[in-house]
N, C-alpha and C positions, 0 to 999 in steps of 0.2 A: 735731843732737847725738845722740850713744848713747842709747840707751834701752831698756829691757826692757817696754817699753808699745808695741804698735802705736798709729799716730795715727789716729781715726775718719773718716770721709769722705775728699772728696777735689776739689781743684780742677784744671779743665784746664791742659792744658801750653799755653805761650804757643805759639801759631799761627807766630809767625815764627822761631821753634826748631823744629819737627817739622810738616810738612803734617798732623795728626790732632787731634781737639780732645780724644781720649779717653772723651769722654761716651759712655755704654752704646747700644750696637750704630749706632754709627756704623763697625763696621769689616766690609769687604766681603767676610773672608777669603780673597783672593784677592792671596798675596805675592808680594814682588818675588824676583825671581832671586838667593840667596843667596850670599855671596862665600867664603864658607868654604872651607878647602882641601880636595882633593879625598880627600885621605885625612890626617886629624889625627893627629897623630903622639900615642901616651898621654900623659897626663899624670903629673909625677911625684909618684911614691906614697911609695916607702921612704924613712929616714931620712939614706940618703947620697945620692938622689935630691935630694930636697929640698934639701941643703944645697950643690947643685953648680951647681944652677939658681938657685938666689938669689946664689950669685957669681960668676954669670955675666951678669946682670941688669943689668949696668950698663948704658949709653946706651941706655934705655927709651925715650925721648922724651917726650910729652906724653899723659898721662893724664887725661881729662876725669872725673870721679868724681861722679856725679848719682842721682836720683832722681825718684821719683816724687812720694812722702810724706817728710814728716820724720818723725822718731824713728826712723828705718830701720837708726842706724847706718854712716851715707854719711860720716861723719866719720871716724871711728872703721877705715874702710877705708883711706880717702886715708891718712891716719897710716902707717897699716900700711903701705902700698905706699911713702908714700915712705922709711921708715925702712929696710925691710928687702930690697928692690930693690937690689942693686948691693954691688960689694965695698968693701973701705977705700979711701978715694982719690977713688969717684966723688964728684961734687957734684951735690948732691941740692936739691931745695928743693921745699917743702911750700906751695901758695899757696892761702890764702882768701879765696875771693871771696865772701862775704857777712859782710863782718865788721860786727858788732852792737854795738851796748852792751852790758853786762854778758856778753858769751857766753865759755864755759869754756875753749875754743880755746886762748886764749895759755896759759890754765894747763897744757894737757896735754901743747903744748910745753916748756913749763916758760918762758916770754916775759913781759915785763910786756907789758897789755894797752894798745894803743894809743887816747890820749888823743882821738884823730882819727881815727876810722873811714874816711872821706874821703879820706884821703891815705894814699901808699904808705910800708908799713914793711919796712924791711930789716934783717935780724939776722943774726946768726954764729951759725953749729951748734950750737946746742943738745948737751942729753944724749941726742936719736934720731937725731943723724951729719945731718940737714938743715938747710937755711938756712928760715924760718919769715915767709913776706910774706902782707899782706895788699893786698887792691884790690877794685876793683867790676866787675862783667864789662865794662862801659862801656868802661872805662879805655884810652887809644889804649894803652899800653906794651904789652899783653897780648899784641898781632901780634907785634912780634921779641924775647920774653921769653925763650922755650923755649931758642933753639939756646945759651942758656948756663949749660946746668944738661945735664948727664947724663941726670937724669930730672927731668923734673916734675909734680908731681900738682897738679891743680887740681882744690878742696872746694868745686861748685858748690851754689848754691840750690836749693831742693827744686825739684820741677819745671821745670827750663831740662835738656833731653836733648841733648847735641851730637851726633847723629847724623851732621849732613852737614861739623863743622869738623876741619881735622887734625886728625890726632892720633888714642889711641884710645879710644875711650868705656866707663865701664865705672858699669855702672847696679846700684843697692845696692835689695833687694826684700824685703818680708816671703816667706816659703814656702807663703800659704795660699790658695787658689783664686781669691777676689778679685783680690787685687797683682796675681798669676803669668798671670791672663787680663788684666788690661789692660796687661803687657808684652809678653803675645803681638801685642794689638791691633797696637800700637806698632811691635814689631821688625814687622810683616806687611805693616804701610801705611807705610813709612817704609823712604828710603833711607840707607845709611852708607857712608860712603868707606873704612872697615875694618871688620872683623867687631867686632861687640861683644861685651862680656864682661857676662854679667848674674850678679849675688853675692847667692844665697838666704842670707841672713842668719836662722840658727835664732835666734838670742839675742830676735828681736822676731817672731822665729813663734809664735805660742800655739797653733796646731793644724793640721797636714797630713794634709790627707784622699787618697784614691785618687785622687782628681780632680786634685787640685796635685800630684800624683806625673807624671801623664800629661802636664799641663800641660808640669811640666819637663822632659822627656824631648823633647813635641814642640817644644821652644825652639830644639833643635838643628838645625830647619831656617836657624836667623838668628842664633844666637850662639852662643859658648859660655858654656858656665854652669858655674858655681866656686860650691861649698860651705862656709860658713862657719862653723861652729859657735862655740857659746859659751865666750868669753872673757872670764874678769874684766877680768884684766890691761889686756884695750881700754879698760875704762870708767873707771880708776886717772888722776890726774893726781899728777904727769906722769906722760906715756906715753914709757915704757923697753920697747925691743923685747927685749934680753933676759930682760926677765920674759915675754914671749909663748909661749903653748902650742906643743905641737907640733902640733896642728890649723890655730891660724892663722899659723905658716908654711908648713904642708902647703897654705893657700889662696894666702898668697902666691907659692910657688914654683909654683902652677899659674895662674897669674896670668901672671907673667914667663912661663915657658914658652909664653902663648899668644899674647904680643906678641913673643915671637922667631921665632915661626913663619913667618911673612912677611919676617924680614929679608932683605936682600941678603946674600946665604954671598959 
């Protein structure tokens, strides 16, 4: 869930989601051959940039939306990406795979919360233009869900990274030296079947030193990285993407622009 608290410590990622256990200096610095393009095309910056790229966004495909820690804000993205990806018309759907007791989720779609955690719920578009499911990554439906949605983001469990499943992954991070080195670990010892997208979340950074500056810069040998700055509006239930800053759609339209880079022209 959002938060303007980073969370303290930290547990390994399950072994059968990423070959790395992430515990402190298990990692050999010695990475894999990066997939990235050989020359990335900018990202967009100005105001008609931005709003040309997000409605152009449509047929995203599947967006894995993970982390490392909670409180990150990993939520609070997936939202974003599915609401504001895509022009009027596409079909959208926002899916939560860790649905809880009491968790705010349905609120900031504005959904009543499901009575049965357990079972799959399906709703009609909401006030953020997405359809609003929930399920457990377990779940068989999950293999041929995608191809019926434009886009779809899927709000994984703290710690589950899909590096090696389609789709593209996009990992939600605090900005301060800690986090930013053990997603270097990660993107270093770990392979992905697309480039990943890692999202320095300022709202749950408390402090960026020189060191998480260099961090993020050398990230670009293994993904690209997108800036998020602070947003109320993310943390408001419900969540209405037209209250969203012109920041966090400056992160969403460099988001899409990064998963169109690779399409088939």
């Amino acid at each position: 869930m959002p938060t303007n608290r980073p969370t303290g410590g930290y547990r390994p990622v399950p072994l059968g989601t990423v070959p790395l256990s992430l515990q402190p200096g298990t990692a050999s610095g010695v990475g894999r051959s990066p997939a990235l393009p050989p020359t990335p095309k900018p990202l967009p910056k100005k105001p008609a940039e931005v709003a040309a790229t997000l409605a152009e966004a449509g047929k995203s495909g599947a967006l894995w939306v993970s982390s490392l820690d909670g409180g990150v804000g990993r939520t609070a993205v997936a939202l974003m990406l599915a609401s504001l990806l895509g022009a009027p018309g596409d079909v959208r759907a926002f899916m939560d795979l860790n649905p809880l007791s009491g968790s705010k989720t349905p609120a900031w779609v504005d959904q009543a919360p499901e009575q049965d955690p357990t079972t799959w719920a399906w709703a009609e578009p909401g006030a953020a233009g997405f359809r609003y499911l929930a399920g457990h990554v377990k779940d068989p439906q999950l293999a041929g869900i995608a191809g019926e949605f434009d886009t779809l983001v899927y709000d994984l469990p703290a710690r589950i990274i899909p590096l090696e499943w389609a789709g593209r992954p996009v990992i939600v991070t605090r900005g301060d030296e800690e986090a930013l080195t053990r997603i270097t670990m990660l993107l270093s010892e770990s392979a992905s079947l697309t480039v990943p997208i890692v999202v320095v979340n300022e709202a749950v950074t408390q402090e960026t030193t020189k060191r998480a500056r260099h961090l993020t810069v050398g990230m670009a040998a293994w993904a690209r990285v997108v800036h998020l700055a602070r947003d109320p509006a993310l943390h408001r239930a419900p969540w209405l993407p037209q209250h969203a800053a012109a920041s966090t759609k400056l992160a969403a339209a460099q988001i899409a622009a990064i998963v169109n880079e690779r399409k088939p022209q």
